[in-house]
N, C-alpha and C positions, 0 to 999 in steps of 0.2 A: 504494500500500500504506500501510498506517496501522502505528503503535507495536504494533501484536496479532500482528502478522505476522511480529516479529523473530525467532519459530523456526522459522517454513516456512526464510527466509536461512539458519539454521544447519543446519537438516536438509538444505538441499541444497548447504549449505558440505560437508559431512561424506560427503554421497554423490559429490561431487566428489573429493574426495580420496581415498575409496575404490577410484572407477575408476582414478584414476591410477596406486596401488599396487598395485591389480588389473594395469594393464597394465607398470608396471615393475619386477615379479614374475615376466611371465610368462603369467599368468592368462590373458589375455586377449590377442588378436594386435591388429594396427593397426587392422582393420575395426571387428573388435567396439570397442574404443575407441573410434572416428568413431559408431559408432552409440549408443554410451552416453550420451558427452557430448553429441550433439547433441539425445536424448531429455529431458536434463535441462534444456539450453536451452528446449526446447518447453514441458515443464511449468513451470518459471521463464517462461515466457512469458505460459502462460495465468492463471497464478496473479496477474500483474501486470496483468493484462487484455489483453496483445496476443492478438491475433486471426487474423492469419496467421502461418500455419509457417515455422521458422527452417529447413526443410533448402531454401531457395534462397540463405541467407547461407551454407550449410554450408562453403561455400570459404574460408570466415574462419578455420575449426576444423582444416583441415587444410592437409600440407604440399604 
């Protein structure tokens, strides 16, 4: 990533923290959670250029 890209990191600093209050609200149960944040990893992924899918790390994300 280059210096242009320093708000895609904010925008998905922000939607990060969003799910978590989403799920320590309430909002949302454990699964929905596991499935949010591991969504956001993916598009952080590709956004970076990785190329294969983070849900075979997903065991990193949960407990």
């Amino acid at each position: 990533m280059n210096a242009n890209t320093g708000w895609i990191e904010k925008e998905l600093l922000e939607t990060f923290y969003h799910i978590v209050e989403e799920f320590r609200s309430g909002m949302i149960d454990q699964e929905g959670f596991t499935d949010r944040i591991v969504t956001l990893a993916e598009r952080y992924g590709r956004l970076s250029g990785k190329e294969e899918s983070s849900r075979n790390q997903m065991s990193l994300f949960t407990a």
